[in-house]
C-alpha positions, -999 to +999 in steps of 0.1 A: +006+060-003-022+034-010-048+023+012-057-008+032-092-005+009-070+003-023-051-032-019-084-049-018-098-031-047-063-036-068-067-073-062-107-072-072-102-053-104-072-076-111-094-109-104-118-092-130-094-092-160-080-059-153-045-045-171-025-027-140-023+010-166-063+008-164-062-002-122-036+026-119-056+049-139-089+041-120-071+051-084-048+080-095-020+061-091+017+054-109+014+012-126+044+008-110+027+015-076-002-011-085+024-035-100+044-037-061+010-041-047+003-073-061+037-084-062+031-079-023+006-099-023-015-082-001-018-049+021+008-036+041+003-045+082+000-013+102+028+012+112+051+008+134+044+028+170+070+060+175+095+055+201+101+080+229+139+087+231+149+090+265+168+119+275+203+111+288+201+140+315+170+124+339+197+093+345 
């Protein structure tokens, strides 16, 4: 799973003239994987919080 920083650095290296094969190369990653990033357009917001499940037996 990529990075907040890693999004940033897909979309500089991109701005610079770079093919996604040499991005993807540069941060260990699949194209594919840097190809969805900038389809996304940029990074991902933060995860969700867990939710406690409530045991039924303390109603």
């Amino acid at each position: 799973m990529l990075k907040r920083e890693d999004y940033f650095m897909i979309q500089e290296m991109k701005a610079k003239g770079m093919h996604v094969t040499d991005i993807a190369y540069a941060l260990g990653v699949h194209p594919r994987t840097v190809r969805r990033a900038l389809e996304r357009g940029g990074a991902p917001r933060g995860r969700k919080k867990h939710r406690v499940s409530v045991d039924c037996n303390d109603f």
